[in-house]
C-alpha positions as CSV (number, residue, x, y, z in Angstrom):
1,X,-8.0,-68.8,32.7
2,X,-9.3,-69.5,36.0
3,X,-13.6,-68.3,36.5
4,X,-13.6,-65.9,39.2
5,X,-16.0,-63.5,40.4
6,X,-14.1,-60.5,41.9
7,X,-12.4,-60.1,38.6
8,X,-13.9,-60.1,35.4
9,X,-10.1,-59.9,33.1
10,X,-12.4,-60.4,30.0
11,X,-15.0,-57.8,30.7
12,X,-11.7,-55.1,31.7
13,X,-9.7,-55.9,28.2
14,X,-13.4,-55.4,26.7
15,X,-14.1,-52.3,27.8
16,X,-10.2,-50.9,27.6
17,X,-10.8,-51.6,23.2
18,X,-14.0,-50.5,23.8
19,X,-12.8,-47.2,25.2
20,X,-9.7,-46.6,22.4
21,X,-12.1,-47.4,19.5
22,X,-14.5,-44.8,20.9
23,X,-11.8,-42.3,21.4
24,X,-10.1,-42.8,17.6
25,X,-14.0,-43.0,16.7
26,X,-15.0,-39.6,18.4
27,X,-11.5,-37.9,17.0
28,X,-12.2,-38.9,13.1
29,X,-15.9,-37.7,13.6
30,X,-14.4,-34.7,14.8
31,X,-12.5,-34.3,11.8
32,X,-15.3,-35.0,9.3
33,X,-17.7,-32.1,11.0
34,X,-14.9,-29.6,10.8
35,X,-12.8,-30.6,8.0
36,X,-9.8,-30.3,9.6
37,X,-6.8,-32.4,10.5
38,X,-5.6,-30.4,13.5
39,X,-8.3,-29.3,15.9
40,X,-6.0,-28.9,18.8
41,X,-2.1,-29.5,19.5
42,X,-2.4,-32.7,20.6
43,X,-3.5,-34.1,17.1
44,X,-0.2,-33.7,15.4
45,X,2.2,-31.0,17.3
46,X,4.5,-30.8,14.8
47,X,2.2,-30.2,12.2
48,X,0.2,-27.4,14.3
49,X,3.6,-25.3,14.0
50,X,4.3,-25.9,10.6
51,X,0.6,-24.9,9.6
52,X,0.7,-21.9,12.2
53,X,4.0,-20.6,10.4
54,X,2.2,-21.0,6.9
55,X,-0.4,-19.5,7.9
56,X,1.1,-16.3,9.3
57,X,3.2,-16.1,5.8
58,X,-0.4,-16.5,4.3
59,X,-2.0,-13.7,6.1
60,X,1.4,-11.6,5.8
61,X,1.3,-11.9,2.4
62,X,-2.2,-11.1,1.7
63,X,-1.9,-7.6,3.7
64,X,0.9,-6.9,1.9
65,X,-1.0,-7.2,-1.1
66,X,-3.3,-4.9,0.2
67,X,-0.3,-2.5,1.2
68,X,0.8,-2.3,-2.9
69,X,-3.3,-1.8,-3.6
70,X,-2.6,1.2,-1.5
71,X,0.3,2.7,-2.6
72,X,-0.2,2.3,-5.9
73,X,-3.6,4.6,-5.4
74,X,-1.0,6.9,-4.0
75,X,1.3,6.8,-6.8
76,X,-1.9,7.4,-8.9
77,X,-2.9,10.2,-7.0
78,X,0.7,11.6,-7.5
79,X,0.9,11.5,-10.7
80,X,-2.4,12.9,-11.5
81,X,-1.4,16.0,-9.9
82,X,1.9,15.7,-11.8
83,X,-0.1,15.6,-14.7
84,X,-2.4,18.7,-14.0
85,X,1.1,20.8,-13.2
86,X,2.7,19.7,-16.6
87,X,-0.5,20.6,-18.5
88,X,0.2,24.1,-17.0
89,X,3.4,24.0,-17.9
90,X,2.6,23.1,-21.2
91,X,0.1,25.9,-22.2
92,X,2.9,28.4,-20.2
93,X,5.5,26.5,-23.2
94,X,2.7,27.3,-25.8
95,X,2.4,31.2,-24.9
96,X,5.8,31.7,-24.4
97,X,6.5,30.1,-28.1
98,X,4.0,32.6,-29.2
99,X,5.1,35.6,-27.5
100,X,8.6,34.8,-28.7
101,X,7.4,35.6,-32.2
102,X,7.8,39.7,-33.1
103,X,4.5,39.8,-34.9
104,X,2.8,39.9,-31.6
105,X,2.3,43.0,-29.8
106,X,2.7,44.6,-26.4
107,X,-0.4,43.9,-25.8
108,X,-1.2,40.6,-26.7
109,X,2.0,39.5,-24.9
110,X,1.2,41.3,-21.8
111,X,-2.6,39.5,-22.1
112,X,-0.4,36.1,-22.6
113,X,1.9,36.7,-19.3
114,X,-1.0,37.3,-17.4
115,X,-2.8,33.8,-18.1
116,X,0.8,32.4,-17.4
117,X,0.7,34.2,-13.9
118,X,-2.6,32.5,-13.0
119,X,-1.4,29.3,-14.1
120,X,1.6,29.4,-12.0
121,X,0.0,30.4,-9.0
122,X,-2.6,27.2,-9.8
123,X,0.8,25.3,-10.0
124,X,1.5,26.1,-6.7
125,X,-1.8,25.8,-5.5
126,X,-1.4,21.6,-6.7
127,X,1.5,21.1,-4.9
128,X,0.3,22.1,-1.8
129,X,-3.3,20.3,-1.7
130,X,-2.2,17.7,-3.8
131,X,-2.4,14.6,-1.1
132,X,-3.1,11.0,-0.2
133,X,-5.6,10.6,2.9
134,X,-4.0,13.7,4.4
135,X,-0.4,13.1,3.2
136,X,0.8,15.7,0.4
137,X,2.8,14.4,-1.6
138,X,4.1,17.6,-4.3
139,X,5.0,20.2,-1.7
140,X,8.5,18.5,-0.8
141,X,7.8,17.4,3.0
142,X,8.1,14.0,2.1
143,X,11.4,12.5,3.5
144,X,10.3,8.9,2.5
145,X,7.4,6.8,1.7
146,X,7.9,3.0,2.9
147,X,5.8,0.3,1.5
148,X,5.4,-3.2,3.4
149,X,5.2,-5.3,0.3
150,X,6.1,-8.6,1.6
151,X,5.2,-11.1,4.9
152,X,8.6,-10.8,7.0
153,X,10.7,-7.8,8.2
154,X,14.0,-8.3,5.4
155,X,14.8,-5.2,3.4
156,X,13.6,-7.2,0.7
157,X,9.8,-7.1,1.7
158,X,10.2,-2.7,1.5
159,X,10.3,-0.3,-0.7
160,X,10.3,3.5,-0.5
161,X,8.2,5.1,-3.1
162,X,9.4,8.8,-2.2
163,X,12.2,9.1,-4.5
164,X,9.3,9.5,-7.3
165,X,8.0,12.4,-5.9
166,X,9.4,15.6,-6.2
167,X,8.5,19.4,-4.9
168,X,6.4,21.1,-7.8
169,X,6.7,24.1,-6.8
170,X,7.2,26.8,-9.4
171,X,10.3,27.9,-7.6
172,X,11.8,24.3,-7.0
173,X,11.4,23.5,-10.5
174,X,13.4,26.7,-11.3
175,X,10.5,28.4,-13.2
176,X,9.7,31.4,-11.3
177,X,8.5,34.3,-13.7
178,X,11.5,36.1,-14.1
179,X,11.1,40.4,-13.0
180,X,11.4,41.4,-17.1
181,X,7.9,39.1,-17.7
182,X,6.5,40.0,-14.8
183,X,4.0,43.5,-15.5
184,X,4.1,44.0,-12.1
185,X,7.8,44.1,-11.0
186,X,9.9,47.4,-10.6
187,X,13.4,48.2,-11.7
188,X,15.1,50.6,-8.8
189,X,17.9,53.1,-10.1
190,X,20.6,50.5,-9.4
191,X,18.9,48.1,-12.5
192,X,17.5,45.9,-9.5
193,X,14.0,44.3,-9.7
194,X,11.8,44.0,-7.1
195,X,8.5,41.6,-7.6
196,X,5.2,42.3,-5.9
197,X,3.4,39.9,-3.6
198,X,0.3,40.2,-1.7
199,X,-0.1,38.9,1.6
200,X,-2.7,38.7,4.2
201,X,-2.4,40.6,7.1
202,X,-3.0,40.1,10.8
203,X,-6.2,42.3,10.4
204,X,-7.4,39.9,7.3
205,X,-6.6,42.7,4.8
206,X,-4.7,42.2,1.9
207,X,-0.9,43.9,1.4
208,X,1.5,44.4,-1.6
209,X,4.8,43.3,-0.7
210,X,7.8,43.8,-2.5
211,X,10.7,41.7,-2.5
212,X,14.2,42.0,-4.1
213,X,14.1,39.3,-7.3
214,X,17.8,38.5,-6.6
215,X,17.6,37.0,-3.0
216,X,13.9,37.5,-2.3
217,X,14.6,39.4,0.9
218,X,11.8,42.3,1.5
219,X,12.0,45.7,-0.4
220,X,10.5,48.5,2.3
221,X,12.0,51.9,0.1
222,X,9.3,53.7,-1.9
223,X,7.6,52.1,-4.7
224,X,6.6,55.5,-6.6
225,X,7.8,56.7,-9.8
226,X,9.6,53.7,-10.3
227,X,10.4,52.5,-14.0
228,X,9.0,49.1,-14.4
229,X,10.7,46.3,-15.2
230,X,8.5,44.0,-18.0
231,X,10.3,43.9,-20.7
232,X,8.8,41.2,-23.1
233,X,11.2,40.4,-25.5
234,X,11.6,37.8,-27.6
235,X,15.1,37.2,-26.2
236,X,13.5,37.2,-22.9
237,X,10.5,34.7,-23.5
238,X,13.2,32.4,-25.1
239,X,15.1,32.4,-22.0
240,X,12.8,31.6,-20.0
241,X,11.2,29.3,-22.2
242,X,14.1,27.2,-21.3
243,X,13.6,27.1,-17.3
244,X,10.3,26.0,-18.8
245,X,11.0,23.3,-20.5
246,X,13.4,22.0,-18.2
247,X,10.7,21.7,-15.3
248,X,8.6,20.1,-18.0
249,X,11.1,17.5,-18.5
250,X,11.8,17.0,-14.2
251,X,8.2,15.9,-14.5
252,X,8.7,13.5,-17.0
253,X,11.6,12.0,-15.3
254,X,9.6,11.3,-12.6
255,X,6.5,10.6,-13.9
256,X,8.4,8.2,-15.8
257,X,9.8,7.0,-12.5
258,X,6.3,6.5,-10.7
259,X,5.2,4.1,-13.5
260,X,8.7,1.9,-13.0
261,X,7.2,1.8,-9.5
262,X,4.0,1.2,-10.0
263,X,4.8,-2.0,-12.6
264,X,7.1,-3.3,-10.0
265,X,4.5,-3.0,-7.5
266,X,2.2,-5.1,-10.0
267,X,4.6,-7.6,-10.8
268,X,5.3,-8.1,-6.7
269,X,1.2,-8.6,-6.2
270,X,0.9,-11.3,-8.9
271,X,3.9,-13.2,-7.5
272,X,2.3,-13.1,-4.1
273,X,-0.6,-14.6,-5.4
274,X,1.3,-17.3,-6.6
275,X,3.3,-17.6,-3.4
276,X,-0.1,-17.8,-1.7
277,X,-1.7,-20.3,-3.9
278,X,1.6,-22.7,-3.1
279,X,1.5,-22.1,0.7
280,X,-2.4,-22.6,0.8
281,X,-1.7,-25.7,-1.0
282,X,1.2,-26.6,1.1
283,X,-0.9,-25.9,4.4
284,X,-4.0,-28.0,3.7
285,X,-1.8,-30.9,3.7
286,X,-1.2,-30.5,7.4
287,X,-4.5,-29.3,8.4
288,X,-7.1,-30.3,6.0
289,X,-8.8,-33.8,6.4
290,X,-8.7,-36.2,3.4
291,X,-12.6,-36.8,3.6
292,X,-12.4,-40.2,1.4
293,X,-9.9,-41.3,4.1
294,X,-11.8,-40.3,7.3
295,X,-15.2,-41.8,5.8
296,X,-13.5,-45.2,5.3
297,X,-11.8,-44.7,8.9
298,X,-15.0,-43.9,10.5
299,X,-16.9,-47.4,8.7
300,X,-14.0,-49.3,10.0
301,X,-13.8,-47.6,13.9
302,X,-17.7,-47.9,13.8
303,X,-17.5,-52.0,13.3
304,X,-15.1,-52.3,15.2
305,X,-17.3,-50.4,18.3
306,X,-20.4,-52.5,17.7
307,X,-18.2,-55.3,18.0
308,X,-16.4,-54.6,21.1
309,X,-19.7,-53.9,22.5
310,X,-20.6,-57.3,21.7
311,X,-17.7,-58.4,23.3
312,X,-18.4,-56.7,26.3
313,X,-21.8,-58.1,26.6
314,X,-20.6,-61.4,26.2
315,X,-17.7,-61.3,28.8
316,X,-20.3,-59.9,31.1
317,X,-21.9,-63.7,31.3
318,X,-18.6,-65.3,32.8
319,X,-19.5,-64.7,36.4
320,X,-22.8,-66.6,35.9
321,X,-21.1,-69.7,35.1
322,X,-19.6,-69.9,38.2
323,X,-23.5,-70.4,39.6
324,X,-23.6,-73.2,37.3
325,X,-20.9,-74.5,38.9
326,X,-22.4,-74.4,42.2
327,X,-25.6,-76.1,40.7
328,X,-27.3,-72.2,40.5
């Protein structure tokens, strides 16, 4: 190679290794301080949208574990309320057992159907305050109740909770106090039976309000002298006894069919924790640096720096030998 002075070739190549080492250098330090792989696209493109797709399943997945934390305080809160009603309905079973039996008296039955009153109207009362951060759940406005519980938008990822809920009204579950156990209700001439309810008024007072048994539209004919209607009977408690029991059972069925829910709710969490675990694991092999491997990367890049720096200073001394050559 010819010694010139315009062009140091040398000293260029030098500083061109020089450069790279510095830049591969400068990248694995980069690495080691953050701990990760891929700091920006251009480190491996192909691996930034593979992590960036894991990650969104990650983070997907992990909300919808919160979603089934969520609903299955719902489906708590459900059945709790499901389980004060059945109480109720229990004790009513109790007293109408009792009052079935002849050696009680007129008395002690009437004293029996007015505990059951209370506790139907408290029935009532749990069906419509019953609720989930405002959403009532017993009062049979629920059309459906969807549940994210996966990380993508497939039916599979969704289920809808609602068909374990279930009006608990008194006269949904068929278990209205029939006219002949209610000491209130009327008989008219015809054998009808009208049953008394009180309503608020406009003016905030308080109004008994017949209505016909039989279709519940309003009774407005005159109330006095009329025969009433409770006829406690053994025959009478028995019957409906039954209407009893049978709401009793509803709300086991589904009772029964918000804990199917709530242990396939479970069993969907602890599988998403195992899917996360794998796609965690998957992910930090794109985007996590193997430290070992950096270290010994950085040892090697730093040599190989000092020593193109040496280079460099030595390539640098070419241009004086051409003074030497001109007796300098």
């Amino acid at each position: 190679m010819a010694i010139t002075l315009g062009t140091n070739i040398p000293s260029y190549t030098a500083r061109v290794n020089l450069n790279s080492v510095t830049t591969k250098l400068t990248d694995t330090m980069e690495k080691l301080s953050t701990g990760l792989k891929i700091n920006r696209a251009g480190d491996d493109a192909a691996g930034l949208v593979i992590s960036e797709n894991m990650e969104a399943l990650i983070r997907g997945s992990k909300q919808a574990q919160a979603n089934i934390q969520n609903a299955k305080s719902f489906l708590t809160i459900a059945e709790d309320g499901m389980v004060a009603i059945g109480d109720h309905f229990q004790r009513i079973n109790d007293l109408l057992v009792n009052m079935a039996n002849d050696t009680n008296d007129i008395n002690s039955r009437t004293a029996s159907i007015r505990e059951i009153i209370e506790r139907l109207d408290e029935i009532d009362r749990l069906a419509d305050t019953t609720n989930f951060n405002g959403k009532t759940m017993l009062d049979g406005s629920v059309d459906s109740i969807i549940v994210q519980m996966g990380p993508d938008e497939t039916s599979a990822s969704v289920l809808d909770i609602s068909r374990a809920l279930t009006d608990c009204h008194i006269e949904s579950l068929n278990a209205l106090l029939p006219g002949n156990l209610n000491p209130d209700a009327l008989k008219l001439d015809n054998g009808d039976i009208i049953i008394p309810k009180e309503e608020v008024q406009d003016d905030g007072s308080i109004k008994t309000v017949y209505y016909y048994e039989k279709d519940g539209s309003e009774y407005t004919g005159n109330t006095t002298g009329l025969e009433t209607a409770f006829d406690p009977t053994n025959e009478n408690c028995r019957a409906y006894m039954a209407n009893v029991q049978d709401a009793i059972a509803e709300l086991s069925t589904r009772r029964g069919l918000l804990g199917a829910y709530e242990n396939r709710m479970e069993s969907s969490y602890d599988s998403m924790s195992t899917r996360i675990e794998s796609l965690e694991t998957a992910k930090s092999i794109y985007t996590d640096t193997d430290i070992a491997e950096a270290a010994t990367a950085m040892s090697t890049q730093q040599i190989m720096q000092q020593y193109n720096v040496a280079i460099l200073a030595n390539t640098n001394t070419f241009p004086q030998l051409a003074l030497s050559l001109l007796g300098g």
